[in-house]
C-alpha positions as CSV (number, residue, x, y, z in Angstrom):
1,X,46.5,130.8,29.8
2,X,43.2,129.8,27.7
3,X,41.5,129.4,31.3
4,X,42.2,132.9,32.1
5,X,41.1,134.3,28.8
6,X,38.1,132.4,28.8
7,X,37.4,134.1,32.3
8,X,38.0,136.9,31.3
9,X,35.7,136.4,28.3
10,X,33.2,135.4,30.7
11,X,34.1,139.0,32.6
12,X,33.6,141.0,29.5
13,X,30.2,139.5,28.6
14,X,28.8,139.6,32.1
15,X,29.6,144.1,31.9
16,X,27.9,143.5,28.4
17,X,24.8,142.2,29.7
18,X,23.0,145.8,30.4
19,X,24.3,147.1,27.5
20,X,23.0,144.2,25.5
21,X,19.9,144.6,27.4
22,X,19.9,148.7,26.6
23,X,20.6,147.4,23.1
24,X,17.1,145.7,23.0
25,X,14.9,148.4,24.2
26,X,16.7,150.7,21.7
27,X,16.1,148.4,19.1
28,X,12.4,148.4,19.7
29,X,12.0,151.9,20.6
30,X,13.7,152.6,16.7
31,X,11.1,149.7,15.1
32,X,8.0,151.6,16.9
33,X,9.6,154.8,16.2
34,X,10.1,153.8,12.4
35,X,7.1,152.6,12.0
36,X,5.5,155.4,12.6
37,X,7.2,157.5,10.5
38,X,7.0,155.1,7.6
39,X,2.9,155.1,7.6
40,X,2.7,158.7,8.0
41,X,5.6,159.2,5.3
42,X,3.2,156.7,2.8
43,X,0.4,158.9,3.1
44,X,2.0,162.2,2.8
45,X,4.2,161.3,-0.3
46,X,0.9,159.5,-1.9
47,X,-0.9,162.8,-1.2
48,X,2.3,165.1,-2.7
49,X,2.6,162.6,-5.9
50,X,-1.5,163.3,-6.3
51,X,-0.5,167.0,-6.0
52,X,2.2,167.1,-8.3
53,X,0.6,165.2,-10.6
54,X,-3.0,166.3,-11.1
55,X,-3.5,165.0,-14.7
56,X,-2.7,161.7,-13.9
57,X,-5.2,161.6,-11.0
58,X,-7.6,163.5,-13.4
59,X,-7.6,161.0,-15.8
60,X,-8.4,158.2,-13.6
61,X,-11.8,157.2,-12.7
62,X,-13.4,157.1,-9.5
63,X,-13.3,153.0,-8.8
64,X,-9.3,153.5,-10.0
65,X,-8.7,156.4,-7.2
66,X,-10.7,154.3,-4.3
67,X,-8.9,151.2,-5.1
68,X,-5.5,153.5,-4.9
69,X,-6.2,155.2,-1.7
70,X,-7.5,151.5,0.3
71,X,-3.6,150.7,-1.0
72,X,-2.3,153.0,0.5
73,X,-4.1,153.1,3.6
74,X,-3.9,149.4,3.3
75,X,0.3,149.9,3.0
76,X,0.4,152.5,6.1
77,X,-2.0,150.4,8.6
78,X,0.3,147.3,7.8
79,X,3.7,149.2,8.1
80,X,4.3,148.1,11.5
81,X,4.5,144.4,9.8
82,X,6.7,145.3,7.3
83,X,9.3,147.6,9.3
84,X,9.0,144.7,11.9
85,X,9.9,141.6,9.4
86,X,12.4,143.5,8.1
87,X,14.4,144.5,11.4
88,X,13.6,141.1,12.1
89,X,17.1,140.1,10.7
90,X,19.2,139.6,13.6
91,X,22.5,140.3,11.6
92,X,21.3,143.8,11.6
93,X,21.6,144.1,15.5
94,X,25.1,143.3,17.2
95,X,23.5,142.8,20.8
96,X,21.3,140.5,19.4
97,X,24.3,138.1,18.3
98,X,25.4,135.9,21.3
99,X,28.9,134.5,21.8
100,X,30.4,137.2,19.4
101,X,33.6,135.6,20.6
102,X,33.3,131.9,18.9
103,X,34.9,132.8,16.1
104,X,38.2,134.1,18.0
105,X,38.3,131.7,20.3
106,X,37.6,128.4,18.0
107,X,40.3,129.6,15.8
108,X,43.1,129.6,18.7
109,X,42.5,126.3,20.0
C-alpha cells in the first residue's frame, strides 16, 4: 500500500511539473510587473505629498529639496532590488516549495 501511494505521489508531482513551471514565469512576470508600479507609484505619491503640502516644501531650502528628490529617485531606480529581496522569500510562493508532500508522508510511516 505505501508503494502505491508513493507512486502515485510520484504521478501527481510529475502533472505538477508545468504548472510548477507556469508558477515561475508568473512569479516573475508579477516581480517585473510590481516593480514597475512601485517606482512609478514612489514618484507620483512624492510629487502629490509636495502638492498637498506646499508650506512644508516652501519652507525647505534648496540643498534640503535636491537631497529629497536624489531620494526618491534614488528609492524608484532601486525598486527592482527591493521588490526582488522581498519576493525572494520562498514561503511566499507554493510552486517554489519542493516535496510539499514530506510532511504527510513522514508522519504515516
Amino acid at each position: 500500500m505505501s508503494e502505491e501511494i508513493d507512486n502515485l505521489i510520484q504521478i501527481k508531482e510529475a502533472e505538477l511539473l508545468p504548472i510548477r513551471s507556469r508558477m515561475e514565469e508568473l512569479k516573475t512576470e508579477f516581480t517585473k510587473t510590481t516593480s514597475d508600479f512601485a517606482s512609478k507609484w514612489y514618484k507620483k505619491t512624492a510629487k502629490e505629498y509636495i502638492a498637498k503640502n506646499p508650506e512644508i516644501t516652501l519652507n525647505m531650502s534648496e540643498e534640503k529639496i535636491a537631497q529629497m528628490k536624489a531620494t526618491v529617485n534614488e528609492l524608484a531606480k532601486d525598486t527592482e532590488k527591493i521588490v526582488c529581496s522581498e519576493f525572494d522569500n520562498s514561503a511566499l510562493w507554493w510552486h517554489q516549495k519542493p516535496n510539499l508532500h514530506d510532511r504527510w508522508t513522514n508522519t504515516r510511516k
